[in-house]
C-alpha positions in Angstrom: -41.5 -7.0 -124.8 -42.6 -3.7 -123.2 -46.1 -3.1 -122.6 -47.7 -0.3 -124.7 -49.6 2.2 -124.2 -51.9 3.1 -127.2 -54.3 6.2 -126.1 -52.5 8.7 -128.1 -53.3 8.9 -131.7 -51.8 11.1 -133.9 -53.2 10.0 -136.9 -57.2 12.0 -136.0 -58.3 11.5 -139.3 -57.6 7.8 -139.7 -59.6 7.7 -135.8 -62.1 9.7 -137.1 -62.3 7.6 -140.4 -62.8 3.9 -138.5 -65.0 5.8 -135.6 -68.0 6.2 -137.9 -67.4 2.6 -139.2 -67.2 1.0 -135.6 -70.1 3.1 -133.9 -72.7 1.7 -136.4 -71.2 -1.5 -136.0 -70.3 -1.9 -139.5 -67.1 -3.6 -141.4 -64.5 -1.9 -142.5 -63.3 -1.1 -146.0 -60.6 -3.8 -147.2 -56.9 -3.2 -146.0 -54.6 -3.0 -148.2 -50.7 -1.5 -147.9 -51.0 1.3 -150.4 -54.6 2.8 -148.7 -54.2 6.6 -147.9 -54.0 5.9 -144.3 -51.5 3.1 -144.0 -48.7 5.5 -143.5 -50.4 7.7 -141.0 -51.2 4.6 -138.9 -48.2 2.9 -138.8 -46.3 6.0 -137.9 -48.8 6.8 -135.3 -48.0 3.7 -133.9 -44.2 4.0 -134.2 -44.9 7.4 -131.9 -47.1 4.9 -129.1 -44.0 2.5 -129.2 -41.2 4.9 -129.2 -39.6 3.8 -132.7 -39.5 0.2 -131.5 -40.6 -3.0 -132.6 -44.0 -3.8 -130.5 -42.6 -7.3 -129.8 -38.6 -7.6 -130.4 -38.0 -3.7 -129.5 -35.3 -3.4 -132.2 -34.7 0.2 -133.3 -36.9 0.8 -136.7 -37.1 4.3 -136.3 -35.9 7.5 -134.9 -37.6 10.0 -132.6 -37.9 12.6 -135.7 -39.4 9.9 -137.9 -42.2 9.7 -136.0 -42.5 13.0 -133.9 -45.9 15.1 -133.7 -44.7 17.3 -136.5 -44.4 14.5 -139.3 -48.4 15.3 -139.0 -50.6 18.5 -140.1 -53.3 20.3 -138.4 -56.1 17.1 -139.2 -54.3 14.6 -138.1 -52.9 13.2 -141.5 -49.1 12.1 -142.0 -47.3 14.7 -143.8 -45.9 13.1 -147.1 -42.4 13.0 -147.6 -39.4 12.2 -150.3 -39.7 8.5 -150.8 -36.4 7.8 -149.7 -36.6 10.1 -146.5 -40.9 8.4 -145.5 -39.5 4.3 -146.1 -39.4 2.6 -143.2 -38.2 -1.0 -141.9 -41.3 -1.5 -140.2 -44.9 -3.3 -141.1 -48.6 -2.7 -139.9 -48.7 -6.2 -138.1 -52.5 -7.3 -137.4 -52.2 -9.3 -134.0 -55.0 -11.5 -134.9 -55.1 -11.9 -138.5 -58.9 -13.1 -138.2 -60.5 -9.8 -137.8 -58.5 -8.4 -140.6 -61.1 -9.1 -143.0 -63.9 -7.8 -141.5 -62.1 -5.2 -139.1 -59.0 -4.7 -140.7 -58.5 -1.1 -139.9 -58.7 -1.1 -136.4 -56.4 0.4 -134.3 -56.2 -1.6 -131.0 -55.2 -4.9 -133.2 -52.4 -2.5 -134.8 -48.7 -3.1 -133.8 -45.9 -1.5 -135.7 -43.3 -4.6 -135.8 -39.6 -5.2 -137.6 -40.5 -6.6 -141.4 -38.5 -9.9 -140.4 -40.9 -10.6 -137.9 -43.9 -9.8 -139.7 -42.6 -12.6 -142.0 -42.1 -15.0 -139.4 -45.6 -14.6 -137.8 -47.6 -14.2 -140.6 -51.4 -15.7 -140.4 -50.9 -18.1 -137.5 -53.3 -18.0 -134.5 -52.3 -16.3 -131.4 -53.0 -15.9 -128.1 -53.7 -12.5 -126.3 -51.2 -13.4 -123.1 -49.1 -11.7 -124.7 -50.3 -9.1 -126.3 -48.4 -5.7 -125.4 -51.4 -3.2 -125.2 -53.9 -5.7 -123.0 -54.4 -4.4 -119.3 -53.1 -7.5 -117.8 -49.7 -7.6 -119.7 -47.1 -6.9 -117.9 -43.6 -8.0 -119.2 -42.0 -8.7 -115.7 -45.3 -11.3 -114.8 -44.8 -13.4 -117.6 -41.2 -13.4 -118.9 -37.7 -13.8 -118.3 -34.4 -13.1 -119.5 -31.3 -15.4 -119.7 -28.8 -12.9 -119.6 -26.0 -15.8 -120.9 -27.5 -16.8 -123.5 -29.9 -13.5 -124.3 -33.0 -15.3 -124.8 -36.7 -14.8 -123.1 -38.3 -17.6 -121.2 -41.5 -18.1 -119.4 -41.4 -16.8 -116.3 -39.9 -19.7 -113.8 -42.1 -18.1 -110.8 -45.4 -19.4 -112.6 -46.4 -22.5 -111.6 -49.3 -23.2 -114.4 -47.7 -25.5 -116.8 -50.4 -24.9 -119.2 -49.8 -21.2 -118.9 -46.0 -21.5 -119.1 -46.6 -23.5 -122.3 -49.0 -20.4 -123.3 -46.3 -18.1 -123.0 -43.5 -20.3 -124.6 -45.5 -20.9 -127.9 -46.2 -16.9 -128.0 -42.7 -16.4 -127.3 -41.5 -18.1 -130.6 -44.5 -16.9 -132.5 -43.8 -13.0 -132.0 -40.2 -13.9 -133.0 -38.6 -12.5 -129.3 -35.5 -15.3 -129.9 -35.5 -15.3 -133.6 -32.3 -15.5 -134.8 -31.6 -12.1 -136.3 -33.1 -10.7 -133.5 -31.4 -12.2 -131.1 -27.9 -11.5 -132.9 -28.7 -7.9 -132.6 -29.3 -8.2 -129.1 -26.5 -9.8 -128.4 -23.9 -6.7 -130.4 -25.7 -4.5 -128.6 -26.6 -5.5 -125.2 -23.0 -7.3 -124.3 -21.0 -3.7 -124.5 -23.7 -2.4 -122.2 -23.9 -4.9 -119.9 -20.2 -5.5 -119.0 -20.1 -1.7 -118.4 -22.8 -1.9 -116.0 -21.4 -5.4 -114.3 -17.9 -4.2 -114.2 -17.8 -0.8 -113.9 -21.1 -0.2 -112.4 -22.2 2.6 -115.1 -25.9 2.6 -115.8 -26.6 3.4 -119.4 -29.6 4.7 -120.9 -30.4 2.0 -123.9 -32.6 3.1 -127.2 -33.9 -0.8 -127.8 -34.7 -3.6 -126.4 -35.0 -1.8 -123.2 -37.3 -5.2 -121.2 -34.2 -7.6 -122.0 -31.8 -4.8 -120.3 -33.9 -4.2 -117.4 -34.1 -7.9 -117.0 -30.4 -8.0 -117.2 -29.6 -5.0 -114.8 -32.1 -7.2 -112.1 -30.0 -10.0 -112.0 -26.3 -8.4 -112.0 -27.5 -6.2 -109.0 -28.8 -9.2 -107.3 -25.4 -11.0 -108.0 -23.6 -8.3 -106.6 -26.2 -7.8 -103.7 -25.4 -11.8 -102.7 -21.5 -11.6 -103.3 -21.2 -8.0 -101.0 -20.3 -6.3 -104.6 -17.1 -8.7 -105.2 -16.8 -8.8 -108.6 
């Protein structure tokens, strides 16, 4: 799970829009799916992550989906086809107790795979692990078990309430769930025995921290053995 950086906003309007509601302190109007600037958010957001999920980092859409130009001159998402503008992504609200009263703002926004916004759904979380925070940082508080392609708490922290922290966030932003994991598995095997056999580096579209992760350890093993694979 990268970490994200959210400071660009395409969407101006939708900023604009929430700005006047969150200077004067005010709530926001009710969320709701079908609101004008649900599409303009989420693909905002799909531009911050680079067409990945904010938690898993499976592919859910493609550099032209989400480019600059799918917006006009105010900042608005230009409509398209309804076939061409669908999506298999969901406006995820981190922490599904401000959505009532600030349900429209942007820094609780992640753009995350449906299945996963299924599999979270309302349940309480804890900001550890949240990808846009200043502290996160991926490499601090997780690792990767390149055998059996599953994240972990970090073995280098010693804070068993902070490993157990980690672990429950781990399950509830869905980083091992099945699915996930089976597509991690297709894609990352091919990639990996490349890189461990052959030594070619690829450049990978999704779910980039597991591969970096990966590409640590085989150069380490290889560092150890004097390259004797």
């Amino acid at each position: 799970m990268r970490k994200i950086d959210k400071s660009e906003i395409l969407a101006a309007e939708y900023k604009s829009w929430t700005d006047r509601y969150d200077k004067t302190n005010q709530n926001h109007p009710k969320y709701y799916s079908s609101h004008k600037y649900h599409k303009d958010v989420l693909v905002s957001l799909l531009y911050c992550q680079k067409g990945l999920c904010a938690y898993t980092e499976i592919l859910i859409a493609r550099k032209e989906r989400y480019a600059p130009d799918n917006f006009d001159e105010n900042g608005r998402y230009i409509k398209r086809e309804k076939e061409i503008s669908g999506f298999a992504a969901q406006l995820d609200h981190f922490d599904s107790t401000l959505k009532s009263e600030k349900g429209w703002l942007w820094n609780n926004f992640f753009a995350v795979s449906d299945k996963i916004n299924v599999q979270k759904t309302n349940k309480p979380v804890d900001e550890i692990l949240k990808p846009d925070a200043p502290e996160y940082d991926p490499h601090k508080f997780l690792a990767y078990d390149k055998d059996r392609h599953v994240f972990y708490p970090n073995p280098d922290i010693e804070d068993d309430c902070l490993v157990e922290r980690i672990g429950e966030m781990i399950d509830l932003l869905g980083l091992n769930y099945g699915t996930i994991k089976d597509h991690r598995i297709s894609y990352l095997s091919p990639v990996l025995n490349r890189l461990f056999f052959l030594g070619i580096r690829e450049h990978v579209y999704q779910f980039v921290t597991a591969y970096q992760m990966c590409e640590q350890q085989i150069f380490a093993m290889q560092e150890e053995s004097g390259g004797k694979y």
